[in-house]
C-alpha positions as CSV (number, residue, x, y, z in Angstrom):
1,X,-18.9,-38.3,4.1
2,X,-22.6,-37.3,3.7
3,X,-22.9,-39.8,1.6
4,X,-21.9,-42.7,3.8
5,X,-24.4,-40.9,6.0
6,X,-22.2,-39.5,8.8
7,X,-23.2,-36.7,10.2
8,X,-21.3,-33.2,10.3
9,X,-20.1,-32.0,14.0
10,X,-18.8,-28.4,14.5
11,X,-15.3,-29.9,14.0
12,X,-16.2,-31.2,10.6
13,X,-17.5,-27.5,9.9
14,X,-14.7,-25.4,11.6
15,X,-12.4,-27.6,9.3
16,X,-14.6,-26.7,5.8
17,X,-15.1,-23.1,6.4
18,X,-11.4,-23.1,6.9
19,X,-10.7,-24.8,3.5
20,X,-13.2,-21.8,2.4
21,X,-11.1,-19.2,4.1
22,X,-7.7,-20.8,2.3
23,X,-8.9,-20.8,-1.0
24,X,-10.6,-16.8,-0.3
25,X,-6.8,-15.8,0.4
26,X,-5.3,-16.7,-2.7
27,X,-4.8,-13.2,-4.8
28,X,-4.6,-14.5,-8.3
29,X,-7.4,-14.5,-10.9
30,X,-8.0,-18.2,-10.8
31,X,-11.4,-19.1,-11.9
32,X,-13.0,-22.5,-11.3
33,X,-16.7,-23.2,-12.6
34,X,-16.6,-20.2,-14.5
35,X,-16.2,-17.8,-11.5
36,X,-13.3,-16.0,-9.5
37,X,-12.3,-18.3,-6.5
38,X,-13.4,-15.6,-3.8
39,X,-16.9,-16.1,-5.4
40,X,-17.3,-19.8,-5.4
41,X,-15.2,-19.7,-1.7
42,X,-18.5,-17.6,-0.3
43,X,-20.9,-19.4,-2.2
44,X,-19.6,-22.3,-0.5
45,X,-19.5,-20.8,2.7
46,X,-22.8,-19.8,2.3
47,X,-24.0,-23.7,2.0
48,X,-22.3,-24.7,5.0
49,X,-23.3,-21.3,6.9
50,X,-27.4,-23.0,6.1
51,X,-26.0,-26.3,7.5
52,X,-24.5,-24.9,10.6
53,X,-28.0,-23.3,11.4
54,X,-30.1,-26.2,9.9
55,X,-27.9,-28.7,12.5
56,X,-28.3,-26.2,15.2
57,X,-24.4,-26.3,15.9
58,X,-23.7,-23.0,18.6
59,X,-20.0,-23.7,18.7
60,X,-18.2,-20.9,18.8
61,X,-14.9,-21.5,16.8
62,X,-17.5,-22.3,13.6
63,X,-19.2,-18.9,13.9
64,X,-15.6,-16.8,14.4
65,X,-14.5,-18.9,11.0
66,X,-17.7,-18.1,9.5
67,X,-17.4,-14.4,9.8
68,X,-13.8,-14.6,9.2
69,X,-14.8,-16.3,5.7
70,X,-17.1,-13.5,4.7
71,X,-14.7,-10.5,5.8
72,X,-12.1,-12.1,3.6
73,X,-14.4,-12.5,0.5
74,X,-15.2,-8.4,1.3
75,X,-18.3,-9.1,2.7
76,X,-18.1,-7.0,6.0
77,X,-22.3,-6.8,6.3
78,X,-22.7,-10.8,6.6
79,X,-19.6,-11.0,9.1
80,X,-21.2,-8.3,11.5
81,X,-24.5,-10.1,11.1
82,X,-23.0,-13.2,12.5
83,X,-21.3,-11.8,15.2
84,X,-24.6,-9.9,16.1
85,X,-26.4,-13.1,16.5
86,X,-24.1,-15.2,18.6
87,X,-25.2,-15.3,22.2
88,X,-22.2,-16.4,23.8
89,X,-18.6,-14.6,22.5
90,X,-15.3,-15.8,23.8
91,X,-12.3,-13.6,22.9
92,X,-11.1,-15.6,20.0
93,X,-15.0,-14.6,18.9
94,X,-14.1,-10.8,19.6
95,X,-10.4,-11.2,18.2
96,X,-11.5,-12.8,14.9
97,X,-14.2,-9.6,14.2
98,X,-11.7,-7.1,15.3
99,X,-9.2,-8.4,12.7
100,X,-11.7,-8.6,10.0
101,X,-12.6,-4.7,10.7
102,X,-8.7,-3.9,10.9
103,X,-7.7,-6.3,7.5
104,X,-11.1,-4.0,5.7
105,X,-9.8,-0.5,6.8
106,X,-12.6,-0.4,8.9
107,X,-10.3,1.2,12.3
108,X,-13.1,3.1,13.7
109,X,-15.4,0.1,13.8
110,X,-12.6,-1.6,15.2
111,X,-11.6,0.6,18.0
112,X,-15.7,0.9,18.6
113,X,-15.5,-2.8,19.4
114,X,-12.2,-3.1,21.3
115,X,-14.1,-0.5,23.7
116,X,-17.6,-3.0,23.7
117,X,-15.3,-5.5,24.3
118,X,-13.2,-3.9,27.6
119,X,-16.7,-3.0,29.1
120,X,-17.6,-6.6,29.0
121,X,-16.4,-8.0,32.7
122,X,-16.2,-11.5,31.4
123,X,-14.1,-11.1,28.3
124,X,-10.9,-10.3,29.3
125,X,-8.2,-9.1,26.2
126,X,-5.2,-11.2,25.3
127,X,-2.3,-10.0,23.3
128,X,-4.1,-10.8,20.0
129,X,-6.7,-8.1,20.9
130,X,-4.2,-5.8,21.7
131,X,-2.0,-6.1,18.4
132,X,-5.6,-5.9,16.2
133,X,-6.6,-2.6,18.1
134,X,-3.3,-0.8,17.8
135,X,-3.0,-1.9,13.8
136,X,-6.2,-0.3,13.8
137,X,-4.7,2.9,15.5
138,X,-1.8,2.6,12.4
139,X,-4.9,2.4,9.8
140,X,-6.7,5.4,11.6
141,X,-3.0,7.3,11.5
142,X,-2.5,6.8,7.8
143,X,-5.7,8.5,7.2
144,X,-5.1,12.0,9.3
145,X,-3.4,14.5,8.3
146,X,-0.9,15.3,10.6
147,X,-0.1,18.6,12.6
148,X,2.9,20.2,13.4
149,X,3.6,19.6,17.2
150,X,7.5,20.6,18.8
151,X,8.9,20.9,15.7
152,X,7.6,17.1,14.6
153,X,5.3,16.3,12.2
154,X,2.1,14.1,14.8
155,X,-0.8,12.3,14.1
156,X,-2.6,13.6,17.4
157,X,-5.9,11.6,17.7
158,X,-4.4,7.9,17.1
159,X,-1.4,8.6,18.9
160,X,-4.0,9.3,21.6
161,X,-5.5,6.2,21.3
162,X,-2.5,4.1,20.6
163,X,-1.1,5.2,24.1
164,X,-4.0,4.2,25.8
165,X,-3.6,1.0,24.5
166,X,-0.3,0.8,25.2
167,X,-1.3,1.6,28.9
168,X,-4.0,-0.9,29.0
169,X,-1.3,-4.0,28.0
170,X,1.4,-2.8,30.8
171,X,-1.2,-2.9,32.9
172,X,-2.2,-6.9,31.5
173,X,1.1,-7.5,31.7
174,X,1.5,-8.2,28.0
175,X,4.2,-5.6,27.5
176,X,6.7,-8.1,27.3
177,X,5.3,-9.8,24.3
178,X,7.5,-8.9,21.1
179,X,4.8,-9.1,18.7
180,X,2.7,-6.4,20.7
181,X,6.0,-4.5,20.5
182,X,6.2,-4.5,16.9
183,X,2.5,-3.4,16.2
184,X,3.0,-0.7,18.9
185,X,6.7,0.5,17.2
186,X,5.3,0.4,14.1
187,X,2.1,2.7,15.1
188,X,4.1,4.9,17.1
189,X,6.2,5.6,13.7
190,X,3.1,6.0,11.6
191,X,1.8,8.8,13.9
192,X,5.3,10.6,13.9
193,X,6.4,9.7,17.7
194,X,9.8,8.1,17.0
195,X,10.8,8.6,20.5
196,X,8.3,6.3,21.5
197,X,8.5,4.0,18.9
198,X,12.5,3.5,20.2
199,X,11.4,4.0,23.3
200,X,9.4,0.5,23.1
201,X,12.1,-0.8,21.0
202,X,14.9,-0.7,23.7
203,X,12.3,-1.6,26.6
204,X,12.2,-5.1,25.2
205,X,15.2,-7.3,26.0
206,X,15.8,-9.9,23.2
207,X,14.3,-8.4,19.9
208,X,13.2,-11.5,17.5
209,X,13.2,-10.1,13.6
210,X,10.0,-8.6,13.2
211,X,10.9,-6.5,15.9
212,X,14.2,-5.0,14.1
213,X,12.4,-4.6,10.9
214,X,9.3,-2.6,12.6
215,X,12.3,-0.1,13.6
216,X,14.2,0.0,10.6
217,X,10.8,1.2,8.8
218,X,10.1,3.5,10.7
219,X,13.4,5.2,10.7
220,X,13.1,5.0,6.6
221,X,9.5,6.3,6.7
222,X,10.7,9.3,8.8
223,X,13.6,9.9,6.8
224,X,15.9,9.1,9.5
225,X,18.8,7.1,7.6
226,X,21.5,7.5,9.7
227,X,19.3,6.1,12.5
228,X,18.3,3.3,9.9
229,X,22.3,2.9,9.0
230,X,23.3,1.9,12.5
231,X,20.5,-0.1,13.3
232,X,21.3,-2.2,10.4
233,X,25.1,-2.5,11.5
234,X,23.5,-3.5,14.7
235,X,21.5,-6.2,13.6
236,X,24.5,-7.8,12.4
237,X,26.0,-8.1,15.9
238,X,23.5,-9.4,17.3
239,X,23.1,-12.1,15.7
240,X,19.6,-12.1,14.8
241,X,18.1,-14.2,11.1
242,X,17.4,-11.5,8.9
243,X,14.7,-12.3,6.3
244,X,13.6,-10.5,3.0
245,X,11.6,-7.6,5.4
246,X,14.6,-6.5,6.4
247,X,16.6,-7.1,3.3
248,X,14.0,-4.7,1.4
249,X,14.2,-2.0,4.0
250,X,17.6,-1.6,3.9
251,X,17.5,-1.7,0.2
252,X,15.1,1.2,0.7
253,X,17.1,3.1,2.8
254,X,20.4,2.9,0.2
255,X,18.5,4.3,-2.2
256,X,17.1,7.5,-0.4
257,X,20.1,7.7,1.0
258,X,22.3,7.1,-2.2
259,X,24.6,4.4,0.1
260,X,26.1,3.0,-2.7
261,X,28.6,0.9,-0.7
262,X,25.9,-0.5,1.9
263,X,24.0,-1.8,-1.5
264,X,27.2,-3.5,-2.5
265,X,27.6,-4.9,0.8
266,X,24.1,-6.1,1.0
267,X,24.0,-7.6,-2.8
268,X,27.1,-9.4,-1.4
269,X,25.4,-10.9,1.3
270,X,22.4,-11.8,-0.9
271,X,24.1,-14.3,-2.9
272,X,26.3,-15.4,-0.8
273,X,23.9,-16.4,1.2
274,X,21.7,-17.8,-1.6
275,X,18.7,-15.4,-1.2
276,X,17.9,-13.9,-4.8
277,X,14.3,-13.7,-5.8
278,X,13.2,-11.7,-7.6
279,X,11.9,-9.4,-4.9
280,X,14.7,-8.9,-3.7
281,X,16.8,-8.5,-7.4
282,X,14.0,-5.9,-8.4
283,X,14.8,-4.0,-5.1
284,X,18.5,-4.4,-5.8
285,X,17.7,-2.2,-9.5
286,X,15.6,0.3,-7.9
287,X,18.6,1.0,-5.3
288,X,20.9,0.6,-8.0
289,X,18.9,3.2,-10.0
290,X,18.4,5.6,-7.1
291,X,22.7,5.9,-6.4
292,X,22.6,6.8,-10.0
293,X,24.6,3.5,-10.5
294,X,23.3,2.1,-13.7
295,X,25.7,-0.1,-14.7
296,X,25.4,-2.5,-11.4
297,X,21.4,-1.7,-11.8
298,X,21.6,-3.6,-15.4
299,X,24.2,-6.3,-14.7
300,X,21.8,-7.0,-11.8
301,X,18.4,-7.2,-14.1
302,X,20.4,-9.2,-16.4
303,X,20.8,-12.0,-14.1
304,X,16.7,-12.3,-13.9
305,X,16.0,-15.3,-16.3
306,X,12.5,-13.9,-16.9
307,X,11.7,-10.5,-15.9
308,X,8.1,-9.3,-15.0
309,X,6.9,-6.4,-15.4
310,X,7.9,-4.9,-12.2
311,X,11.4,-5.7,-12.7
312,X,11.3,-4.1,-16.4
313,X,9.6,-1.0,-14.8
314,X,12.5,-0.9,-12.1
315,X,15.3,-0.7,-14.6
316,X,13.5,1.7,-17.0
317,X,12.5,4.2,-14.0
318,X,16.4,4.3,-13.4
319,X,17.5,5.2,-17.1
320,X,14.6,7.6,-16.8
321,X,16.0,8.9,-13.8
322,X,19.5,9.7,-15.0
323,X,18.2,11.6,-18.2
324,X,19.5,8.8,-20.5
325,X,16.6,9.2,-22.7
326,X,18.1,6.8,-25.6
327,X,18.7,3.9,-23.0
328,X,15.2,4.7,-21.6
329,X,13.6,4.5,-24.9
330,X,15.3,1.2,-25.8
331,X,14.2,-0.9,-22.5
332,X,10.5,0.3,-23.2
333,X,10.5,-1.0,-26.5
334,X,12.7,-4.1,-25.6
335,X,10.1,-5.0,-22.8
336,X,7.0,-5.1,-25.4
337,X,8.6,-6.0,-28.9
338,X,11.0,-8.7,-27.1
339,X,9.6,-9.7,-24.0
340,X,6.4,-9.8,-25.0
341,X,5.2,-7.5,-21.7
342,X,2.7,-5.3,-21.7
343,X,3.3,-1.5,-20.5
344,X,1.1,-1.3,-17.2
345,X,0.0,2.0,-15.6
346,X,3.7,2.5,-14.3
347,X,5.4,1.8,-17.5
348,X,3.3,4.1,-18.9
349,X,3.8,6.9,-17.0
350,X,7.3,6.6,-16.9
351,X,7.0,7.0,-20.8
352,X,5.1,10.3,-20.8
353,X,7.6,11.3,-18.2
354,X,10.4,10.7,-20.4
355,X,8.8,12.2,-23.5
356,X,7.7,15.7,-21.2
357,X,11.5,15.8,-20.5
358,X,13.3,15.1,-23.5
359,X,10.6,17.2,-25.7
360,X,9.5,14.6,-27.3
361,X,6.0,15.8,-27.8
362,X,4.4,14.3,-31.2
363,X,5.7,10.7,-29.7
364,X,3.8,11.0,-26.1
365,X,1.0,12.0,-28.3
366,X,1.1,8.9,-30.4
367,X,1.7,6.7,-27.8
368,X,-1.2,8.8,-25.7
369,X,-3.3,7.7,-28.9
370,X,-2.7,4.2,-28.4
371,X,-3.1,4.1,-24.6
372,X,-5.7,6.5,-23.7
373,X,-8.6,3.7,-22.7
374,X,-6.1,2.2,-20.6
375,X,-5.5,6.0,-18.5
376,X,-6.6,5.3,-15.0
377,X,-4.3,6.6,-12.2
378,X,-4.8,10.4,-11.7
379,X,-0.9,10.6,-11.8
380,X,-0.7,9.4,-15.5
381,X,-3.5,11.2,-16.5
382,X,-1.3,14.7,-15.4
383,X,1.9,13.6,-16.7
384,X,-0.5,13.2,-20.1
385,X,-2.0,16.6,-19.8
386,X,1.2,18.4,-18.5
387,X,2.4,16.9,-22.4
388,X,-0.4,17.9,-24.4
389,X,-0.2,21.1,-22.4
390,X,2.9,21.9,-23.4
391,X,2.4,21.4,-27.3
392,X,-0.7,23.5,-27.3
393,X,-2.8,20.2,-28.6
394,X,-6.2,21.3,-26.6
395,X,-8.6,19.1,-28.9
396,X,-6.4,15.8,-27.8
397,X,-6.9,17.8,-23.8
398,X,-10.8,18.1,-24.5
399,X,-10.8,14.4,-25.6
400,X,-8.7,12.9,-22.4
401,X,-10.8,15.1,-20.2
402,X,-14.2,13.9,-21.2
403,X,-13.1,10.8,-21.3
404,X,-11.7,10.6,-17.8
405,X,-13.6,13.2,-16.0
406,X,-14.1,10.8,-13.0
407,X,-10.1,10.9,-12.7
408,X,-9.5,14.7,-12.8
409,X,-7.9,15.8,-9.2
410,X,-6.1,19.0,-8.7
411,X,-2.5,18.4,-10.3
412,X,-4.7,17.5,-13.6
413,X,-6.5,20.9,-13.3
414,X,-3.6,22.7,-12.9
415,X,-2.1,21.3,-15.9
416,X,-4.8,22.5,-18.0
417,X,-4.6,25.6,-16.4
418,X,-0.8,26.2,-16.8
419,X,-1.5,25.0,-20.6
420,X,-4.7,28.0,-20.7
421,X,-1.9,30.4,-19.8
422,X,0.3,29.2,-22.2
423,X,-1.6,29.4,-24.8
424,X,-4.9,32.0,-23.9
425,X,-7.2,29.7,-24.0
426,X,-9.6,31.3,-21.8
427,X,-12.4,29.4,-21.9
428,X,-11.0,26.1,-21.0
429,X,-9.3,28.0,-18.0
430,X,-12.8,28.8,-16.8
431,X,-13.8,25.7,-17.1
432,X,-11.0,23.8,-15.0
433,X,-11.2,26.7,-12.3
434,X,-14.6,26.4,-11.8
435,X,-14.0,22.3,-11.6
436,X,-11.0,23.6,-8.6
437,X,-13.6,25.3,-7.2
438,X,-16.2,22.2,-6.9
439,X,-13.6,19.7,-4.9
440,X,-12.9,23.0,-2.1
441,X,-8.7,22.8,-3.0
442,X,-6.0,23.9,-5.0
443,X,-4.0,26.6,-3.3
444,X,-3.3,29.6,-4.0
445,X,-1.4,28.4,-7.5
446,X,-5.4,27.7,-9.2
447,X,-6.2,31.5,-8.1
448,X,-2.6,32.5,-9.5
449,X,-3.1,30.6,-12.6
450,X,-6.3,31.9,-13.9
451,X,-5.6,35.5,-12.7
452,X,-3.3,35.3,-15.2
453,X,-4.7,33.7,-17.5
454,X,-7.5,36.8,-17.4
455,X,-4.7,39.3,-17.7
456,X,-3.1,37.8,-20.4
457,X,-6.8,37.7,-22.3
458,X,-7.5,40.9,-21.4
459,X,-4.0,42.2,-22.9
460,X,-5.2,40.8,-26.2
């Protein structure tokens, strides 16, 4: 096009900082040109960014793709830069920055600019705003820690802020809108009001999907499966498409719940009606695995033509589940020596979970051997000290701790601790209580721990 010598217009633009945005989203680990596609995707956008500015283009769907580009490639800094300098904002402008702050974690700085934005008299918030602020509120809820409040667990400061919200849209007249009722059931369940959440629920008339599903996960998430039960009989009356959202959430459910009957019912409905990928046939073995029924958990995995690894780590956690320790073994060594998978930071741990339990010491230890530059998750790392605690092998615990010292939390601590009680190693219990000590937590159990451990020295 440049080379026939037309000229770019903010269409032309919009459309090519779109492409950029496309190729950003994909998650693989594509490279092209040598570098990862998120790279070359903001590289790009940078060259048009110098052309927008070079032409002197001030439309305002090119500058809300523009930052939309750069909060997808992570780079919040450039996005707020280019929001800063636009003179004129409409609301898909303010909508587009509010989404990149909510899709980066960034709820403060979100709800900061929903506020900006309802001070401004022209701007006036569409249902889009709305849904962006009150994800936001669900981001901000994740983060609290929740106090007890009439006799529920609440999430006080963005349930708050979500009801606000909520007051501000009835008052737009957006209440109505289904999708507004999603984000607000599903916020309302992440700060521990289920009352409200149904409340919005059954104030809508016709519920589309992604309506039922925001209530069926928040009944799961709050451990409410008989709730979760009925409102999956009901979806069936009422005629609505149910989609793999729904699908996995009631998968879920029967296998907190141990409904082995709904999971037959449900695989029934999944191949009669066509739907098995392997989403779907991986959440079928983890409910299998979780109603202890193993045998309808393999039969199932068996009729995956080429596992992945999540799939291999679903059938193995079930096995591991139901103590059979030889069956266990076998899939783990199936799944590298046949499959050709590689153990990932899940299979691994389920390993040194199933050594810890079926005393199987000097084989953790070997595999720990093997794996130990791989140890990354802080859950792993205690399930490999709770082992090496347990055989007394406090060279192989001085050696995973100094080379993971970044990863030590509290349960890793405690592990060492309960293996300096063991086995009176004093000093190395000092040493792991004073690191309790440094990150302010631990209980009462770190203080219980090494009072023992003093006790027991001192009885030497």
């Amino acid at each position: 096009m440049l080379q026939c010598g037309v000229a770019p217009n903010e269409w032309t633009f919009s459309t090519m900082i779109q492409a950029c945005c496309a190729l950003a989203n994909q998650v693989d680990d594509s490279f092209q040109y040598g570098k990862p596609l998120y790279m070359l995707s903001l590289e790009i956008g940078h060259a048009f960014h110098e052309d927008v500015l070079r032409t002197g283009c001030t439309d305002l769907h090119v500058f809300s793709s523009l930052f939309t580009l750069y909060s997808r490639c992570g780079n919040l800094e450039e996005a707020e830069s280019v929001f800063c300098s636009m003179f004129i904002r409409d609301t898909v402008s303010w909508n587009a920055m509010l989404s990149a702050y909510v899709e980066q974690g960034e709820a403060k700085k979100a709800l900061q600019l929903f506020s900006l934005m309802e001070k401004d008299s022209v701007m006036k918030p569409n249902p889009l705003t709305f849904i962006a602020a009150i994800q936001a509120c669900r981001t901000l809820a994740e983060k609290e820690e929740p106090t007890f409040v009439k006799g529920r667990m609440i999430k006080e400061t963005p349930l708050e802020i979500g009801r606000a919200l909520h007051v501000d849209a009835q008052i737009c007249g957006m209440a109505s809108n289904y999708f507004l009722g999603s984000a607000l059931v599903n916020m309302y369940g992440k700060c521990g009001s289920i009352l409200e959440a149904e409340r919005v629920f059954h104030g809508l008339k016709h519920c589309n999907i992604a309506l039922w599903n925001a209530m069926l996960s928040v009944y799961i998430e709050e451990d409410e499966l008989d709730k979760a039960l009925l409102l999956y009989a009901k979806t069936f009356q009422s005629g609505v498409d149910l989609n793999d959202i729904t699908f996995s959430c009631i998968l879920e459910m029967c296998g907190e719940a141990g409904c082995l009957d709904v999971c037959w019912q449900t695989h029934y409905t999944l191949v009669f009606s066509g739907n098995t990928g392997k989403t779907l046939v991986t959440s079928l073995i983890h409910a299998y695995g979780n109603c202890a029924s193993m045998e309808d958990a393999k039969a199932t995995f068996e009729t995956l033509g080429h596992p992945d690894i999540i799939s291999w780590n679903a059938t193995f956690a079930g096995h591991a589940r139901s103590g059979s320790i030889i069956e266990s073994m076998t899939i783990f060594h199936e799944m590298q020596h046949h499959s050709g998978i590689i153990p990932d930071e899940v299979s691994s741990l389920l390993y040194m979970s199933v050594c810890n339990h079926a005393g199987l010491v000097s084989l953790g230890i070997e595999y720990l051997t093997r794996s130990l530059a791989k140890i990354l998750d802080p859950t792993f790392l205690a399930s490999i000290l709770d082992l090496l605690g347990r055989a007394g092998d406090f060279s192989s615990i001085h050696h995973v701790c100094h080379r993971s010292q970044k990863q030590l939390d509290i349960p890793s601590l405690l592990c060492i601790l309960r293996a300096c009680y063991t086995h009176e190693n004093i000093e190395l219990g000092n040493s792991a209580f004073d690191q309790v000590l440094r990150l302010h937590s631990g209980g009462a159990s770190a203080y219980v721990l090494m009072h023992n451990i003093v006790q027991s020295s001192e009885a030497c």
